[in-house]
VOPA-247350 format. One line per 3 residues: number of its first residue (from 0); for each residue x, y, z of C-alpha. Coordinates in steps of 0.2 Angstrom, whole numbers, plus 2048, in hexadecimal, padded with zeros to 3 digits. Last residue first. Layout:
# residues N
NUM> X Y Z | ...
//
This chain:
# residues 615
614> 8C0 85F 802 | 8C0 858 813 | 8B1 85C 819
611> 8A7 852 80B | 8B6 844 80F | 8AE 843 820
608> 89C 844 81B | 89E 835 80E | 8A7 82C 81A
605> 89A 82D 826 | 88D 829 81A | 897 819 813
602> 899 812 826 | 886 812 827 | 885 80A 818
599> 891 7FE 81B | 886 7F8 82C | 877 7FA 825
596> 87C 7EC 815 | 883 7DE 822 | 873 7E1 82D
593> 865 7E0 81D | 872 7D0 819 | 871 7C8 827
590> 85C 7CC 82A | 85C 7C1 81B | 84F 7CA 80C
587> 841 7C0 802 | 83A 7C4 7F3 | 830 7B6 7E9
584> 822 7BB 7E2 | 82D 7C5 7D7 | 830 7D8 7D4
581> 841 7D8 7D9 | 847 7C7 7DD | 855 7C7 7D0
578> 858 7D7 7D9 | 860 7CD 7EA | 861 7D9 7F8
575> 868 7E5 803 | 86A 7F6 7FE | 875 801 7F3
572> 874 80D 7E5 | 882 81A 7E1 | 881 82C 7D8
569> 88B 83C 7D8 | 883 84A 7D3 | 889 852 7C5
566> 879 84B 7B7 | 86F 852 7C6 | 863 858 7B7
563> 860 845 7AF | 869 840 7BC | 85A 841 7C9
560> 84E 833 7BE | 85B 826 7B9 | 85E 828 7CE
557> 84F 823 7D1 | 851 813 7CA | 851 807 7B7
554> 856 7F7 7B5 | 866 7F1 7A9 | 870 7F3 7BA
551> 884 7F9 7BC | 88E 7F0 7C6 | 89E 7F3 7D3
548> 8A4 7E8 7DC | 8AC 7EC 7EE | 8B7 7E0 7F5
545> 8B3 7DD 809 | 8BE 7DE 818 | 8AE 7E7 823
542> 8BB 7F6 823 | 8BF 7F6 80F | 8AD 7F5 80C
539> 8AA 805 815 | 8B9 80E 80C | 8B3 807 7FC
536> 8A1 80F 7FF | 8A9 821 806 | 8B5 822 7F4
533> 8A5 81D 7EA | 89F 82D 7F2 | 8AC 836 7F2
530> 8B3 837 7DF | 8B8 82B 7D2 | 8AE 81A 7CC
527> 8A5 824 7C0 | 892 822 7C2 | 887 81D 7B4
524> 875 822 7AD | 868 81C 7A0 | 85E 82A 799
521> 84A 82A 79C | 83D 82A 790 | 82D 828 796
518> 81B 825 791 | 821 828 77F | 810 828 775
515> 811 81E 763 | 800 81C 759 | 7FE 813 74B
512> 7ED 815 73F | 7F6 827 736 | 805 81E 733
509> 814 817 73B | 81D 827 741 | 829 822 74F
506> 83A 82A 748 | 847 825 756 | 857 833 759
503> 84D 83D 762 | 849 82F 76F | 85D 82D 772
500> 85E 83F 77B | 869 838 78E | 877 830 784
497> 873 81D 77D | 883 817 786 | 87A 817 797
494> 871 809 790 | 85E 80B 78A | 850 7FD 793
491> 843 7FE 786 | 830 7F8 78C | 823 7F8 780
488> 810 7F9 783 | 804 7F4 778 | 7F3 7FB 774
485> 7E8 7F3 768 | 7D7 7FA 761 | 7CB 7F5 754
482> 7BB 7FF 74E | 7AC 7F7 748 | 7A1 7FE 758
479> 7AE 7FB 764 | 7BB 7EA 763 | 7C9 7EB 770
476> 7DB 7E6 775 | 7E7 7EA 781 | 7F9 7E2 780
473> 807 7E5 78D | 819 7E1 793 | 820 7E1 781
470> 833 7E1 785 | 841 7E8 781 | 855 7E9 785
467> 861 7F3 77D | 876 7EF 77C | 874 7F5 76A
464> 86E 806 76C | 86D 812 75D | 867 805 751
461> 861 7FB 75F | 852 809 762 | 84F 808 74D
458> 84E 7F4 74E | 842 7F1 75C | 837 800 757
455> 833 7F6 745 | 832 7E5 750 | 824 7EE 75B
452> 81A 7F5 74B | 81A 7E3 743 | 813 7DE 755
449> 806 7EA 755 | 802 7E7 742 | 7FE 7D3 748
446> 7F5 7D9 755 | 7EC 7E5 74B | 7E7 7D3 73F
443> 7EB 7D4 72D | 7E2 7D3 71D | 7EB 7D3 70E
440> 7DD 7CB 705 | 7CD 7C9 710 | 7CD 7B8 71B
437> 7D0 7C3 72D | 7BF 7CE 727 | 7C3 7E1 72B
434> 7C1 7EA 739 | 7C4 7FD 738 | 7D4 803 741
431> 7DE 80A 750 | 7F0 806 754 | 7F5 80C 765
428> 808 809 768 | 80E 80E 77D | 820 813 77E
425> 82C 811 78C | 83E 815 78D | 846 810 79D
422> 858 815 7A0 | 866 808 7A4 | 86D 809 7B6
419> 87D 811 7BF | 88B 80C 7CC | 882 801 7D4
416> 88C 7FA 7E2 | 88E 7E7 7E8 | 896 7DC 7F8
413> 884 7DC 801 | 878 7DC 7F3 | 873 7EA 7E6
410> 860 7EB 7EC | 85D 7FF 7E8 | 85D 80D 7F6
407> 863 81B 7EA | 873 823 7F2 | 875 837 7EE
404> 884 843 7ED | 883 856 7F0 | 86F 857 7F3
401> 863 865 7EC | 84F 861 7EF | 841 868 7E3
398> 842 864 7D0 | 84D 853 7D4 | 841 84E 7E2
395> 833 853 7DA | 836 847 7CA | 83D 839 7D7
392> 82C 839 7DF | 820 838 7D0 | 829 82B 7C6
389> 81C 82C 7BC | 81F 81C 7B1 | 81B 812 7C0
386> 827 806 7CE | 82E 818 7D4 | 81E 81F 7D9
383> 822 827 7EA | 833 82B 7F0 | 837 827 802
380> 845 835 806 | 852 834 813 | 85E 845 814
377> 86B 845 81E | 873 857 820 | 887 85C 824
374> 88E 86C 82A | 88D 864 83C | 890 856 83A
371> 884 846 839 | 884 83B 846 | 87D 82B 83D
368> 874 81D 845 | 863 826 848 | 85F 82C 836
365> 86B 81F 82E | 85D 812 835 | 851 819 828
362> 85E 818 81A | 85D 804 81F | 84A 803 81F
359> 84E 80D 80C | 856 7FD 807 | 84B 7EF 80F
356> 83B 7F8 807 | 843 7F8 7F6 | 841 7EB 7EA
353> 846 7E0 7F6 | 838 7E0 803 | 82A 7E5 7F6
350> 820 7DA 7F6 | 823 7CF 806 | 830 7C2 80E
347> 83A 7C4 81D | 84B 7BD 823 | 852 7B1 82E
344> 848 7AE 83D | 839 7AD 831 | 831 7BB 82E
341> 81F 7B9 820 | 816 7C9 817 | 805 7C3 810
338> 805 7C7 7FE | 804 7D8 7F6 | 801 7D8 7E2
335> 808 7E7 7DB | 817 7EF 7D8 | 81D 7F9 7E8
332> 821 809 7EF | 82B 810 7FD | 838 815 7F2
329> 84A 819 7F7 | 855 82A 7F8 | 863 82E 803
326> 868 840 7FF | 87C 845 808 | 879 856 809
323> 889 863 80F | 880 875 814 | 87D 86E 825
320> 86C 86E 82C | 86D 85E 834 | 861 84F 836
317> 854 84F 824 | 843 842 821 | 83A 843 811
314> 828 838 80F | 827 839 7FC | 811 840 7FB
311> 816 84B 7EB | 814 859 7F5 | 821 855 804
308> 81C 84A 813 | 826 850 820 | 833 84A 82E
305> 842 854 83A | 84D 84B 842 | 858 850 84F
302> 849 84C 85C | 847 83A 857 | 835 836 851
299> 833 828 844 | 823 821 845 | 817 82E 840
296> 822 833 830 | 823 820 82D | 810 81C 830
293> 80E 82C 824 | 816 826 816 | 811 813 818
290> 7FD 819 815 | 801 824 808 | 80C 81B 7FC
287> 7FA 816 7F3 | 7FF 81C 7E2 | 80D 80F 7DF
284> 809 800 7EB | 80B 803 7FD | 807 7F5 806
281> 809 7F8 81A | 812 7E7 81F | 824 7E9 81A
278> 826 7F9 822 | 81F 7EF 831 | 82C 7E2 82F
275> 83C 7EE 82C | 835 7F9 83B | 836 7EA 845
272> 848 7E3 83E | 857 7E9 84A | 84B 7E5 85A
269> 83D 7D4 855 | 838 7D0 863 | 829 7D4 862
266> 820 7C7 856 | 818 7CA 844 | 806 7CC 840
263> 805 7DE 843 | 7F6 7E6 84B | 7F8 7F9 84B
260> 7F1 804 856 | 7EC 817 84F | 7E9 828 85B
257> 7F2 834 84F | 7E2 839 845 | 7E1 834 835
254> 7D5 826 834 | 7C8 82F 840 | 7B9 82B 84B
251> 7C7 82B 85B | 7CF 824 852 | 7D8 817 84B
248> 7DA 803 84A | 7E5 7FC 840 | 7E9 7ED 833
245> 7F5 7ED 825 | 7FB 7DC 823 | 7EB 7D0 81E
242> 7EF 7BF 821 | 7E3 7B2 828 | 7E9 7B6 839
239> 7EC 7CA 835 | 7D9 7CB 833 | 7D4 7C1 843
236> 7E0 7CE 84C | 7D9 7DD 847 | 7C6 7D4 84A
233> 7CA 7CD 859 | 7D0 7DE 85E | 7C0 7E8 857
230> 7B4 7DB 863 | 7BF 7DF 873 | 7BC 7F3 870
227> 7AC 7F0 873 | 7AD 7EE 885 | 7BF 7EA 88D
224> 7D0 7E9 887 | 7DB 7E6 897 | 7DF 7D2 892
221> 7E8 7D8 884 | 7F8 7CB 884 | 803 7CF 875
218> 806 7BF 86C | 806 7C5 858 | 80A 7D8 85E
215> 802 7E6 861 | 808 7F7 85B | 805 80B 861
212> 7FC 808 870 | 7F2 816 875 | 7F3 81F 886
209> 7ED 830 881 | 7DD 82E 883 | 7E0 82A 896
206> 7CF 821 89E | 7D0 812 892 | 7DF 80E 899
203> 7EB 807 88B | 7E2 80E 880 | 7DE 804 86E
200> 7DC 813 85E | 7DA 825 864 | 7C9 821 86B
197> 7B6 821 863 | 7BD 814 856 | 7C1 811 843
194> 7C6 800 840 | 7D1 801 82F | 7D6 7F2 825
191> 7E3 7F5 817 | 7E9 7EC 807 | 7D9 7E4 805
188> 7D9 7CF 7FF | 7C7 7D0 7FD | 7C3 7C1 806
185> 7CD 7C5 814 | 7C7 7D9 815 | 7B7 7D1 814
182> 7BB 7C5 825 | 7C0 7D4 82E | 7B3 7E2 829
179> 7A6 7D2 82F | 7B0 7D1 83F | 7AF 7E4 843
176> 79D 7E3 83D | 797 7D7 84A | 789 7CB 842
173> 776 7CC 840 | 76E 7BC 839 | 762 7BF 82A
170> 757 7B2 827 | 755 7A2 81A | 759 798 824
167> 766 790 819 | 76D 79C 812 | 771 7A4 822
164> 770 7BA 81C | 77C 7C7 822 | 774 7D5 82D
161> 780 7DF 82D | 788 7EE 822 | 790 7F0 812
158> 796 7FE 80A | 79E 800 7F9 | 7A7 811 7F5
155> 7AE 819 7E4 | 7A3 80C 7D9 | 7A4 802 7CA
152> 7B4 7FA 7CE | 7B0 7F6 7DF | 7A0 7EE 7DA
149> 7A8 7E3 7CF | 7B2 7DD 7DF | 7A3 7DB 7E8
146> 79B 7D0 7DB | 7A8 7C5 7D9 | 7AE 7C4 7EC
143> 799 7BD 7F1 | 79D 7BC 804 | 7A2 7AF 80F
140> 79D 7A5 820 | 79C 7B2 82D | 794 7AC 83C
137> 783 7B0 846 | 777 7B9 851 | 766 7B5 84D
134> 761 7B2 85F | 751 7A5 85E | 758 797 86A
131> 75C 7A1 87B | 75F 795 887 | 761 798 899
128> 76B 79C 8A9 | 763 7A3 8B9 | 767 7B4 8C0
125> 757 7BA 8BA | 75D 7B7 8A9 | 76E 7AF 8A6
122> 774 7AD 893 | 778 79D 88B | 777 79F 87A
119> 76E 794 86A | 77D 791 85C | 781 79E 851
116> 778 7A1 842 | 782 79D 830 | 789 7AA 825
113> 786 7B2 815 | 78D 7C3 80F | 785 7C8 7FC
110> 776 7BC 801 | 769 7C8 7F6 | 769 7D4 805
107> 771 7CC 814 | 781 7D7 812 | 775 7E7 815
104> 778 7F2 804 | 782 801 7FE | 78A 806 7EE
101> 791 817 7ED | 796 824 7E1 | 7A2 832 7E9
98> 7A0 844 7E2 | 7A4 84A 7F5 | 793 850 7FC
95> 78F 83C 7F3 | 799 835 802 | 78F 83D 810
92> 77D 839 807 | 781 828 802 | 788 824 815
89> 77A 82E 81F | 76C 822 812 | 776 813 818
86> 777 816 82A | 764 81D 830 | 757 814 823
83> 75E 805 81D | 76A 802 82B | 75D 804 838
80> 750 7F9 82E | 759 7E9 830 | 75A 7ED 843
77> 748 7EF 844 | 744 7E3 839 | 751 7D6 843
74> 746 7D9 854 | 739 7CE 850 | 742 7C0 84B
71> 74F 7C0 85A | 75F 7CD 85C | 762 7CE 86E
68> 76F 7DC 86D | 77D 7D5 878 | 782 7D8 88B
65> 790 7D2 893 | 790 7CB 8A3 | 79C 7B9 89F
62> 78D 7AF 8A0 | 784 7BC 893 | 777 7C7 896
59> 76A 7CB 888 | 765 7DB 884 | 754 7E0 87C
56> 751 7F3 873 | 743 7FA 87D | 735 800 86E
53> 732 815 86A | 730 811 85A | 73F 820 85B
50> 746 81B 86A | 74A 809 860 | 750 813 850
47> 75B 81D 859 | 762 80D 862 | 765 804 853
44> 76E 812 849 | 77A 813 859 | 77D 802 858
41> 77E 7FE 844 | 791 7FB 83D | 795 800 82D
38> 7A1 7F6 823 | 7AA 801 817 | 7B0 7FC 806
35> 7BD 809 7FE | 7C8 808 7ED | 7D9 811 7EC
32> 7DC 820 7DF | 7E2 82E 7EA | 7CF 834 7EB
29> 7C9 825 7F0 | 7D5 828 7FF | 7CF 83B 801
26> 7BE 836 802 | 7C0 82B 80F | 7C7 83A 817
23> 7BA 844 815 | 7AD 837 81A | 7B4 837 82B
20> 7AF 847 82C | 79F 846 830 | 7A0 83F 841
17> 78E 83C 849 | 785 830 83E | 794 828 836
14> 7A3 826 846 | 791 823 850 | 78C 814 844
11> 79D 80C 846 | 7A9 80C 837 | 7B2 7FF 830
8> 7BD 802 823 | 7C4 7F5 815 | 7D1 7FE 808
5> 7D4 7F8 7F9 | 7E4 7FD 7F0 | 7E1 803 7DF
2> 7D4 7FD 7D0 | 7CA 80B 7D1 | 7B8 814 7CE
//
């Protein structure tokens, strides 16, 4: 059970009846923390249970020669009873071998998916066109959100298959279960929407399974998709219509495998800025990094580069193998709450594109634009879980990499560079009581303590650091059997000045109800303004005829985290962006300034590595 990233798959019945381990991997992506709906599909369940009446299962031939199922009122039990007794019970039984729970019904069942039967169909018998009145083939109309959003909170997996249900007939109407994937996705508002297919994703010519294309665009013309595989892309690309971002379809009967297309609601023409729009697009809040990690390490192939995904899931790219490192670090994650991601001709707007997916785009670039010498190494790292406490990247990072000088990928603006950031000390207060009547004498509330608790912390962390800033960012409360519970949390952000073991000098002992965890406790950092690699930035600015200012942010980065060992290292943060945006609903990033910011960057690296050769 999860509140994550929710992921929509559609399966066909031949991916769940006939390849097992499918649910291993589905496993694995409940298992990072994420929620999972499948759509099962039913046409392999629904010929074995025809052949097993034994009964001729009925086609109907359309104008255009395709064939479709001829679902009428007889044959809807049949098919009804395929998914009840072939595709469900295979789906509870794989998952479960995993420790999954699993909720599974037919969309009809109890209206959950409603729709409306489709109008009657012409279809050509005997090579004559008629009528056919009593197909109960239909449309989606919308699904019951409330319940299947409980439903993916009390459960590992929810899978819902056709028939839905026309309210108004009263009957279930069969629909296509790439579509019907689609349109819950939608009403969901997933992060990711998978099609998982026999082939290695959409071939070019279905006869080479290694012809796959990697990316289709907003007005690509597919006029050569044939069969089945025409239902999947209406579906991709109904889904990115109406806003859903991360959509692919994979295979062959795999979401791993290398054989993935991706449907990206952007144009083609895009040159300088494609990877920049599709990083964009593949949401990657803290703790579901994964998908974005591995479509860079698939997507960026240059054969002086070498790619990985280290053990605390940072994607970690390196060109050279001299002894001199120059350490590029971003994050690829984001806050929550992912919105469709917009271009215009000027810029791009998405969660996430400031704060930092334009900045470490940029240190991708630096993989193909620099040459780096030969007793030099580039090292690109995507760090993992830099929005959250954990800071689970940064942590490995600066316990398992060595670099001589680092540049965090931080929004600093064009004409800017950080010098250092304020240190983040996080505490969460629990205060844990009997209720008591609010009229007794001397009675006061927890909420009321809580905050009496919070001014008390307020005063001792300004005592030894008077440029803090807090913030309450958090109240939990509960009532349980008699017993009262708050939970706060408080946000400190600590000044360089503080020194790097502040926390000792604050006594937070409150009582025997008051609870006081330190979540994190991180120093603040700053960079002097001496040495190469501040040298290397002024010497770019100098040649782009720009003044370099220098500033130094009350937010908290990575680079908090790798000088609290790599306290010599030298330090800087830069990347395009506004920070006031940072976290917003409002982020947007100019191509101009994405441009202006790669092209002083790339000068900054080669400096670096030429006064690293120097000395």
């Amino acid at each position: 059970m999860s509140s994550g990233s929710l992921y929509v798959i559609k399966l066909g019945s031949s991916t769940i009846v006939n390849h097992p381990h499918i649910f291993e991997e589905i496993s694995r992506i409940v298992k990072r923390g994420n929620q999972v709906l499948l759509v099962a599909g039913g046409a392999e369940a629904i010929k074995q249970k025809y052949e097993s009446i034994p009964r001729a299962m009925p086609f109907l031939t359309l104008p255009s020669g395709d064939e479709v199922r001829y679902c009428s009122p007889e044959e809807m039990p049949i098919i009804r009873a395929a998914y009840h007794e072939i595709i469900l019970p295979t789906i509870h039984t794989q998952l479960k071998a995993y420790g999954l729970t699993v909720y599974s019904q037919l969309g009809g069942d109890q209206g959950l998916v409603y729709g409306e039967k489709a109008k009657p169909l012409k279809v050509i018998k005997d090579q004559k066109t008629i009528i056919v009145r009593d197909s109960l083939f239909g449309h989606f109309v919308g699904s019951h959100v409330a319940f299947l959003k409980s439903a993916l909170q009390a459960f590992d997996v929810v899978c819902v298959s056709p028939p839905i249900l026309d309210p108004e007939l009263q009957e279930y109407i069969n629909i296509d279960a790439d579509v019907l994937a689609a349109h819950l996705a939608v009403d969901l508002e997933a992060h990711h929407l998978r099609f998982v297919t026999g082939t290695a994703g959409l071939l070019e010519d279905i006869e080479d399974k290694h012809s796959t294309i990697q990316s289709v665009y907003t007005n690509d013309e597919l006029s050569f998709v044939k069969g089945r595989m025409k239902q999947k892309v209406r579906a991709a690309q109904l889904a990115i219509r109406k806003g859903i971002c991360d959509v692919n379809i994979s295979g062959p009967h795999s979401l791993e495998e290398l054989g993935k297309t991706w449907f990206w609601n952007m144009d083609r023409e895009l040159s300088a800025f494609d990877l920049l729009n599709k990083v964009a697009r593949i949401p990657s809040v803290s703790q579901d990094e994964h998908v974005l990690a591995h479509y860079l390490l698939e997507t960026i192939k240059q054969p002086s580069v070498s790619g990985e995904i280290d053990h605390a899931g940072n994607v970690v790219f390196r060109k050279g193998n001299g002894p001199h490192t120059l350490l590029l670090l971003g994050h690829i994650d984001t806050v929550p709450h992912v919105w469709p991601v917009r271009s215009d001709s000027k810029g791009i707007t998405g969660r996430g594109i400031v704060d930092a997916k334009g900045c470490f785009v940029n240190f991708i670039h630096m993989l193909q634009e620099v040459d780096v010498p030969e007793k030099g190494t580039l090292l690109v790292i995507g760090a993992v879980e830099e929005e959250i406490s954990s800071s689970k990247g940064a942590h490995f990072i600066r316990d398992h990499y060595k670099a001589d000088a680092v540049i965090i990928g931080e929004p600093s603006g064009v004409e800017s560079l950080t010098l250092g950031y304020y240190g983040l000390f996080k505490l969460e207060i629990t205060i844990h009581r009997a209720q008591e009547h609010t009229a007794a004498k001397d009675s006061r509330s927890v909420i009321d303590e809580l905050y009496s608790v919070v001014s008390d912390i307020r005063v001792l962390v300004r005592d030894i650091d008077p440029q803090s800033l807090s913030s309450l960012i958090d109240i939990e409360h509960q009532n349980e059997r008699g017993f009262l519970t708050v939970k706060g949390t408080l946000n400190f952000r600590i000044s360089p000045a503080a020194g790097n073991d502040y926390q000792k000098k604050i006594d937070l002992s409150f009582g025997e109800n008051v609870t006081v965890e330190i979540l994190r406790a991180t120093p603040g950092f700053s960079n002097s303004r001496t040495g190469s690699l501040v040298k290397a930035f002024v010497r770019s600015f100098a040649k782009q005829e720009k003044s370099i200012h220098y500033i130094k942010k009350r937010g908290t980065s990575d680079m908090n985290t790798l000088a609290t060992t790599w306290d010599a290292v030298p330090m800087v943060a830069y990347g395009p962006g506004d920070s006031s945006l940072d976290h917003t609903n409002d982020e947007y990033l100019h191509y101009g300034e994405v441009e202006q910011t790669r092209t002083i960057l790339k000068e900054a690296v080669n400096e670096w590595f030429r006064l690293r050769l120097e000395e």
